[in-house]
C-alpha positions in Angstrom: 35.0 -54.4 -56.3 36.8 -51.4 -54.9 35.4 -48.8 -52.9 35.6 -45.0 -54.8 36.9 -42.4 -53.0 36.2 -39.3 -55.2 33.4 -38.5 -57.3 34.2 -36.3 -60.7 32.4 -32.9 -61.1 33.5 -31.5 -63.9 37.3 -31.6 -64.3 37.9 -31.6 -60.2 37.1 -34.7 -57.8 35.6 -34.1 -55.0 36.2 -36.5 -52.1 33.3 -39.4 -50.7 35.2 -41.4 -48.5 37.0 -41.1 -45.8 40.1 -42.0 -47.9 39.8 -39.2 -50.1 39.1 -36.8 -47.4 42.5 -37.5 -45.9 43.7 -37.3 -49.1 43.0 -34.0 -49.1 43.2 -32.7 -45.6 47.2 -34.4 -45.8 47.6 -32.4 -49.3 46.6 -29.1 -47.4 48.3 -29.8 -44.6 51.7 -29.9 -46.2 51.0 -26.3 -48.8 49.9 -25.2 -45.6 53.3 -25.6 -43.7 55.1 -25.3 -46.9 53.7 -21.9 -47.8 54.2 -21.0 -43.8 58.0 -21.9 -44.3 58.6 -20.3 -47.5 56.9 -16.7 -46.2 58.8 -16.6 -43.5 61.9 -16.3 -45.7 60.4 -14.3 -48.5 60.8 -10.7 -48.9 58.0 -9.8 -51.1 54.7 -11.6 -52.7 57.2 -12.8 -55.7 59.9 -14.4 -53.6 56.4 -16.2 -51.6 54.7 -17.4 -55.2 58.0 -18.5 -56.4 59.0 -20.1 -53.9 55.7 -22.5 -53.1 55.6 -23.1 -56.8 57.4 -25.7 -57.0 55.8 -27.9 -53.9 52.0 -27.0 -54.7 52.1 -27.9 -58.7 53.7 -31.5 -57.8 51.2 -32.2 -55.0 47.8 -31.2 -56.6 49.4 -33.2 -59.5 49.8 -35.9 -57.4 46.1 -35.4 -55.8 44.5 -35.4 -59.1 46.0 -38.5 -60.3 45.2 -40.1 -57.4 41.5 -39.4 -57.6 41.4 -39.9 -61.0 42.7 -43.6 -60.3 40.4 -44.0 -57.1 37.3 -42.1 -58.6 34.2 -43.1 -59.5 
């Protein structure tokens, strides 16, 4: 028997363990420092968007799969 660590609500998860919240908090915690490193360099709201793109989509990808195999 494992032990779920999201629940589905809708088409989102939202985390019920402790597992999941770190989950989360680490997913945050990297866009966060990503999107801090990427403004610092950008010029305008464009260069910003463009340049987190590519680090957000593959890590809220990665999120969802992993709550959609560790979910309820």
């Amino acid at each position: 028997m494992t032990n779920a660590w999201f629940k589905p609500v809708g088409w989102l998860f939202r985390p019920i363990a402790w597992q999941g919240y770190l989950a989360v908090a680490c997913a945050a915690i990297f866009c966060i420092q990503v999107f801090i490193a990427v403004d610092r360099h950008s010029h305008s709201v464009s260069d910003t968007l463009y340049g987190i793109f590519p680090y957000f989509v593959p890590t809220f990808l990665l999120l969802n799969w992993l709550a959609s195999k560790r979910g309820a």
